[in-house]
N, C-alpha and C positions, 0 to 999 in steps of 0.2 A: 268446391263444386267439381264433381268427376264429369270426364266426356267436355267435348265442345261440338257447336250448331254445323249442321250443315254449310258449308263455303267459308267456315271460318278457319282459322289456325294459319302460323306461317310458315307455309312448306313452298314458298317463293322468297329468295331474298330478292327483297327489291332492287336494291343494288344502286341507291340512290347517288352516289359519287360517279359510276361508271354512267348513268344517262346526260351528266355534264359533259361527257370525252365521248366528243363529234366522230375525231379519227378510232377510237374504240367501238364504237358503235358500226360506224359502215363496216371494221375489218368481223366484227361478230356474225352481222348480216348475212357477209359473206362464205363464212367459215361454215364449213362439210359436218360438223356436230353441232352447230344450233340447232335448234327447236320450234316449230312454227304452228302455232295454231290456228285455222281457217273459221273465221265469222262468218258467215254465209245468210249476211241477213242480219239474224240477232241468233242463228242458230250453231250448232257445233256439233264435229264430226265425228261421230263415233262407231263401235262396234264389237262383234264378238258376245260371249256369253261364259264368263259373267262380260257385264258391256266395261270396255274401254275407251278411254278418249284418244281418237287420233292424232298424234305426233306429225308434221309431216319435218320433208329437209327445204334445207335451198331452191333444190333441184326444183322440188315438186312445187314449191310455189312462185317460180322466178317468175313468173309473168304475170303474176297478182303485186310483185313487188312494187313501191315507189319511195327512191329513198330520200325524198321528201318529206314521206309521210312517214316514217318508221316510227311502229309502238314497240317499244321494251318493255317487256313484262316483269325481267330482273332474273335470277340465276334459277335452272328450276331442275334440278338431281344434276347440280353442280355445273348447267351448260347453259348458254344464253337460250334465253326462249322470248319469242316475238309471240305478237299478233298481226295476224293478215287479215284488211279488211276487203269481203267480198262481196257484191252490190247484188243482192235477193233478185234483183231484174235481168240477172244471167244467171241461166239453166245453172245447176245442181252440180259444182263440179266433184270430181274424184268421188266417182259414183262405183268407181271399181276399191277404194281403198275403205267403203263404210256409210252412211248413211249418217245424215245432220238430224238433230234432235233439236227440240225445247231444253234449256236450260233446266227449267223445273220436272223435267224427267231425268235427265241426266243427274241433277245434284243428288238424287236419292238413288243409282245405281253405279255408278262410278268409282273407285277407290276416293280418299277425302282428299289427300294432296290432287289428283285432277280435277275433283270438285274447286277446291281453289282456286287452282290454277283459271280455268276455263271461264269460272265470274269472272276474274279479273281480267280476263281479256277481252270478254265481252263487254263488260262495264266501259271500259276505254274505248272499245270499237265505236261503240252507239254514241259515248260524248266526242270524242274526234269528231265526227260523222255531225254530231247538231250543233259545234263548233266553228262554221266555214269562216265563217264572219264576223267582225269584232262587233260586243253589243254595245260600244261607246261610240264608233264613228261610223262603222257600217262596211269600212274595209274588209278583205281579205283576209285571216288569220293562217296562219303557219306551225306545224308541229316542230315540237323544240323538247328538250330533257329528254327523247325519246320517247316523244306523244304522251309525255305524262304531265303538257302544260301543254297553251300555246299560244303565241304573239300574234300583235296586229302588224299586218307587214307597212303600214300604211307609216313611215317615220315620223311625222306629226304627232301622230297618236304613239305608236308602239305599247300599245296596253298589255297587260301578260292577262291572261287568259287561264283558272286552273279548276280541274273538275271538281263538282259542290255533289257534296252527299248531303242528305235530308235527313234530318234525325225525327224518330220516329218510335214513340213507348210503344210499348204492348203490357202488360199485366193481367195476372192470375189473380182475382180478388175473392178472397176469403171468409167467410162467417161460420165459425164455428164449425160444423162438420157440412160445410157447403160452399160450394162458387160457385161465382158468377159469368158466366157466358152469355154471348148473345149472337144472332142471326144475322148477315143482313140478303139482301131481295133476292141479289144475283148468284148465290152459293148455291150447288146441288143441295137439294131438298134433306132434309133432317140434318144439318153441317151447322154446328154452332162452334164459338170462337171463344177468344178472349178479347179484352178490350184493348182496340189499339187506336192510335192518331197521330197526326204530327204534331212535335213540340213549334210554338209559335213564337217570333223574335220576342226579346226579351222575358223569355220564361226558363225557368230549372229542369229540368225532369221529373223531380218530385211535382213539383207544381204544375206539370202537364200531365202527370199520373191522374191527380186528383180531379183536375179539372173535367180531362176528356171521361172519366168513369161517370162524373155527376153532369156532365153535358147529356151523354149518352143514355146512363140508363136512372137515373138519379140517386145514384147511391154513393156517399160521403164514404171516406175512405181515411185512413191515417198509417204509422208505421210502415211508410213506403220502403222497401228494400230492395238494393237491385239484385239480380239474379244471373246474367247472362246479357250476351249481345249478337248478332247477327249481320254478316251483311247481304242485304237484298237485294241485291243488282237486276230490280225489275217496276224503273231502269234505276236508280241511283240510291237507296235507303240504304239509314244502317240500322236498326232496330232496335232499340235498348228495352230490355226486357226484367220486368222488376213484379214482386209478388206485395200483396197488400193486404190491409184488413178491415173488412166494411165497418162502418159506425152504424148504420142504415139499414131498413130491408128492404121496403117499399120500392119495388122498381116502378118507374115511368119512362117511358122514351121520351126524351125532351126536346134534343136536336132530330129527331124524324131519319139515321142515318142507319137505326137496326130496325127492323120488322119484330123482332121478340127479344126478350133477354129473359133468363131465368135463372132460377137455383137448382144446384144440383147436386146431389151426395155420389158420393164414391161410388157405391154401388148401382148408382142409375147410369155414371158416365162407364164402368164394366161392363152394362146389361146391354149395349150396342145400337141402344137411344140417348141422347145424341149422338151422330154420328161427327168424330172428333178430328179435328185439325190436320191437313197432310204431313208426314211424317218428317218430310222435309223441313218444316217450318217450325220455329223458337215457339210458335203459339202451343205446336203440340207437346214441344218438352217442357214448357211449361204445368199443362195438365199431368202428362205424364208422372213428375216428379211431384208435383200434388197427389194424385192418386195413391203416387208410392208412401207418402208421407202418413198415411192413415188407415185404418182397415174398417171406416165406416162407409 
């Protein structure tokens, strides 16, 4: 499989040894080449044309710092790089260094390593941030590994605390010279999809491929194959992304969670009806790579 998704790829070493080394960590913090990312909200700073993600230093964000809270993001073009989190309830800052974006404009104009980079800092800001408190005793929690866990400070308890990503199919399903796509309510008008859902405890992947296609539009499925994965930092999914092949035609909505689902040949999804997937997103390289795969 050539190419990889939007925010994926590892152009951060995590750097999981050095978020153990407390005294590594503050001398990084403070050192004149680290790299500091500003949250602003759920947003990120950027600028210029073609757009870039703002870098800042020390300098520019000492007064957002609390080394308390420090997030390590891990080594990013060979230098430590943080995330700064800054509370949407205070004005706009470094309004002269760029302008904060939506994630999902930025992952589709960005270089890929900033794309990266910028989820995962994001990612972490927001769970830090719905983290304060431990969900076993109700204490205080504490950033610890370099905000890439964190503890109950309550020593009774001292629960460790560590951020959960949601897994989450999506599938391209196939019938001969046709997919399946489907709508749902809240999508700008003529935007169909692929099928997607959360996998539910005690289930495989295959068996929440199959499940959610004949929940949703009733159509039986088999030779599940995965394809790709994603991660979705909106706020915590990772997408796993797999192509399939109906047994079925008949669609029905069953679970009431699309407004339409239909069939559709190559040539209809060319012709600029439906209008298909953002380009950001595993749903559209899915189609995409369907598409390519056939000249009906």
């Amino acid at each position: 499989m050539n190419g990889q998704n939007v925010f994926a790829g590892a152009y951060v070493d995590r750097s999981g040894h050095l978020r153990e080394d407390p005294d590594w960590l503050l001398a990084a913090i403070e050192d004149a080449g680290s790299l500091f990312v500003p949250v602003w909200g759920d947003r990120l700073l950027a600028v210029g044309e073609p757009v870039n993600t703002v870098l800042l230093s020390r300098d520019d964000v000492a007064s957002y710092i609390d080394d308390e809270e420090i997030i390590f993001l891990g080594m990013f073009r060979e230098r430590p790089a943080f995330a700064v989190a800054i509370e949407r309830r205070e004005q706009a800052p470094f309004q002269d260094r760029g302008e904060f974006h939506d994630l999902r404009y930025l992952g589709s104009v960005v270089p890929v390593d900033q794309a990266n980079l910028i989820a995962h800092a994001r990612a972490l800001v927001l769970w830090n941030r719905l983290q304060r408190f431990c969900s076993l005793c109700g204490a205080p929690s504490r950033a610890q590994s370099g905000g890439n866990t964190r503890i109950c400070t309550n020593t009774d308890c001292g629960g460790n605390i560590f951020p959960r990503v949601d897994p989450a199919i999506i599938v391209l399903v196939s019938h001969g010279d046709r997919c399946l796509l489907g709508r749902q309510p809240s999508w700008p008008e003529a935007r169909y999809s692929t099928i997607a859902g959360f996998v539910e405890p005690g289930e495989s992947l295959e068996d929440a491929v199959v499940r959610e296609v004949q929940e949703e539009t009733n159509i039986d499925t088999n030779n599940v194959r995965y394809h790709s994965s994603q991660p979705w930092p909106f706020p915590s999914s990772l997408m796993l992304g797999f192509v399939a092949d109906a047994t079925s035609e008949e669609i029905r909505l069953n679970d009431g969670e699309l407004e339409d689902a239909r069939w559709f040949t190559r040539k209809e999804l060319r012709s600029g009806f439906p209008k298909l997937p953002y380009r950001l997103s595993i749903a559209r390289r899915l189609v995409d790579d369907w598409i390519a795969g056939g000249k009906n």
